[in-house]
C-alpha positions, -999 to 999 in steps of 0.1 A, spaced: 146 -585 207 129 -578 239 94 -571 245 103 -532 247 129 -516 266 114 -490 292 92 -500 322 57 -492 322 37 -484 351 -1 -483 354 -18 -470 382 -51 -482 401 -70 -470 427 -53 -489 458 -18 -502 433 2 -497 407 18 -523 383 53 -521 368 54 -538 337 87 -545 323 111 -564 298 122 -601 308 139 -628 288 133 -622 250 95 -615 246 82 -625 284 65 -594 299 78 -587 342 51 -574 365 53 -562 401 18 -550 419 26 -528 444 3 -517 471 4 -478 478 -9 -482 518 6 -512 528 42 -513 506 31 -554 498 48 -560 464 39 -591 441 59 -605 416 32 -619 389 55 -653 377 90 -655 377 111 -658 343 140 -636 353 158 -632 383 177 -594 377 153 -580 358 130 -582 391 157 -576 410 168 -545 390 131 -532 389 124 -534 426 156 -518 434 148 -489 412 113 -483 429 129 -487 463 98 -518 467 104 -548 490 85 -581 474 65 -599 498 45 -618 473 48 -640 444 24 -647 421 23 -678 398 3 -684 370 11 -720 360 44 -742 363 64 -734 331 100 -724 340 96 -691 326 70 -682 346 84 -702 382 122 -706 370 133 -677 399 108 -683 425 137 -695 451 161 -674 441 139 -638 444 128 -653 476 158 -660 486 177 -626 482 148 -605 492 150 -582 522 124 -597 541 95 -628 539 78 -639 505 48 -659 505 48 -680 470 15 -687 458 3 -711 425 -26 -734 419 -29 -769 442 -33 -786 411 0 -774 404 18 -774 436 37 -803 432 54 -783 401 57 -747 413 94 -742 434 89 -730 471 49 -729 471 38 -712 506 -1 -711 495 -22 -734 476 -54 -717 452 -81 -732 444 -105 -720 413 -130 -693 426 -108 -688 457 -108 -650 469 -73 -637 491 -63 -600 503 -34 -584 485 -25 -551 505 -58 -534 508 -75 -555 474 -92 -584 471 -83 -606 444 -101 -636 428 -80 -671 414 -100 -679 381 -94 -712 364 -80 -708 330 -65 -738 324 -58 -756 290 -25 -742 282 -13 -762 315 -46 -780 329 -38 -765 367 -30 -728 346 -45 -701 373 -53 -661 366 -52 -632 390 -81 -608 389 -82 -576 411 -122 -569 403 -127 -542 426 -143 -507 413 -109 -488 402 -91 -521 399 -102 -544 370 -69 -559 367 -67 -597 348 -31 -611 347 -38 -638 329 -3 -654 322 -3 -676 293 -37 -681 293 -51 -651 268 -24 -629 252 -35 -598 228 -54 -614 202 -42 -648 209 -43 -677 240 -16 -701 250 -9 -738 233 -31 -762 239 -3 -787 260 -22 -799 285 -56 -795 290 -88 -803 262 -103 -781 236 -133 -778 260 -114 -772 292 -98 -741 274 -127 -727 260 -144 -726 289 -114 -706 301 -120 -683 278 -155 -677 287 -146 -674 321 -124 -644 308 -148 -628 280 -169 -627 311 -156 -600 329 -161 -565 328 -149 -550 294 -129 -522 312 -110 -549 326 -72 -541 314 -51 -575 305 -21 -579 312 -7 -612 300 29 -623 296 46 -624 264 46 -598 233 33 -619 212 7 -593 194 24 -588 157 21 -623 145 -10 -630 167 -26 -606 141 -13 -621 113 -30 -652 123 -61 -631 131 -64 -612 100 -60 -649 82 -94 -659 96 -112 -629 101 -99 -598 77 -139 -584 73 -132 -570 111 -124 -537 111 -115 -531 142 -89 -558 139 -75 -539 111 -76 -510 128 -56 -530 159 -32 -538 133 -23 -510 122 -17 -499 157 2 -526 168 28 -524 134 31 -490 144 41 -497 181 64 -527 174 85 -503 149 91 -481 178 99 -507 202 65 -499 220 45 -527 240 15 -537 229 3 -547 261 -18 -545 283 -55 -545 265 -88 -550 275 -114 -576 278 -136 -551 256 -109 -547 231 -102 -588 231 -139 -595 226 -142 -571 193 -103 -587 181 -94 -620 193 -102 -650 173 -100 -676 198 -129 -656 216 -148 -648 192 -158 -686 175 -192 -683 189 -203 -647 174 -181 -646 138 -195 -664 105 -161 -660 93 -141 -670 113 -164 -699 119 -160 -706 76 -118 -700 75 -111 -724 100 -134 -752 81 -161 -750 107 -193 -761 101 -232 -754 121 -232 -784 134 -198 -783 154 -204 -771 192 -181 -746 198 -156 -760 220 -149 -779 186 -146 -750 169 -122 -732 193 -103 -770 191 -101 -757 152 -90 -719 155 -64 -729 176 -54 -760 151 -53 -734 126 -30 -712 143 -7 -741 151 -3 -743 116 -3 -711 105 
């Protein structure tokens, strides 16, 4: 089923973001910019549902927003450009560029751009995709993280591309920010990202708290998305290698492993689960 049926909106001090169902489990996200009208599709996977959504908030995209080069996340880049009432700039990483349909502007890692009236910092995440990019919006009233494939709710992306110590580096670079940053990431895969979880860590409470909440959501066709950085620090296994004996023991870990090795492990582990 889909990742909910209703759109979502959240609202920040200079935009708002419309979260929304797309393809099966993909998450759709618009940022819209209440001064200046400048709309941002954050990836691509389906053309109508972003169609469908700006129509019904009357927003014009300007902006697109890529994360990495999957086709679900660049597969409609040409076509919403395309049919949209005026000009869209596509931007994606420059270590991707070569990958990502109709590119207008190449990011680099640390790289700082204006969106409407907000800055907004590119952050190298990669390891899921080596090139794999995330939007931050760290202003005061707008700690915003849209961190594609890169860090889900209590989970991160497949390792296809990059190393185990590429990725989690990535992850520090996330854990990193502010806890009140909200995450918004772009598939509902919570539910069996908690199974996995609770497999390797079940002496956290507030993980089996978070369960509890997210079984309860899912039966009601509820997102579980967005979270926190504060929430994914207390929950998420693949950030938490460095701080959890237990985890650390479940995934056959031992002292002397540095902990990009045992990252490399957590994330074998949930391969396999």
């Amino acid at each position: 089923m889909k990742a909910f049926s209703t759109t979502k909106t959240f609202d920040f001090s200079t935009f708002e973001v419309a979260q929304f169902p797309s393809l099966d489990d993909n998450y759709g996200y618009l940022i819209h910019d209440k001064e200046t009208g400048e709309t941002a599709a954050v990836d691509t996977p389906d053309g109508k549902a972003y169609q469908d959504e700006l129509k019904a908030r009357g927003w014009n995209l300007t902006h697109i927003f890529c994360t990495h080069h999957h086709w679900d996340h660049t597969g409609y880049n040409l076509e919403l450009k395309k049919n949209a009432e005026g000009d869209v700039e596509i931007y994606g990483a420059t270590s991707e560029a070569s990958k990502i349909p109709g590119i207008d502007n190449e990011l680099s890692p640390d790289e700082v751009f204006t969106f409407g009236k907000t800055s907004v910092k590119v952050i190298d995440v990669g390891g899921h995709t080596k090139g794999h990019i995330a939007y931050y919006f760290g202003e005061d009233g707008n700690k915003a993280l849209f961190s594609g494939d890169a860090l889900f709710v209590l989970g991160c992306g497949k390792m296809f591309e990059g190393t185990a110590t590429q990725f989690w580096d990535s992850l520090q670079r996330m854990r990193n920010l502010p806890d009140e940053t909200v995450v918004f990431c772009a598939h509902e895969y919570t539910a069996s990202n908690a199974k996995f979880a609770l497999s390797v860590e079940p002496g956290n409470a507030d993980l089996v708290k978070q369960n509890e909440e997210v079984i309860a959501k899912r039966k009601i066709g509820e997102p579980t998305v967005p979270s926190t950085i504060g929430m994914e620090k207390k929950t998420n296994p693949f950030l938490r290698g460095d701080v959890s004996a237990e985890i650390r023991s479940n995934v056959g870990a031992t002292d002397d492993d540095s902990l990009d090795v045992v990252f490399g492990k957590i994330r074998h582990a949930k391969d396999t689960f």
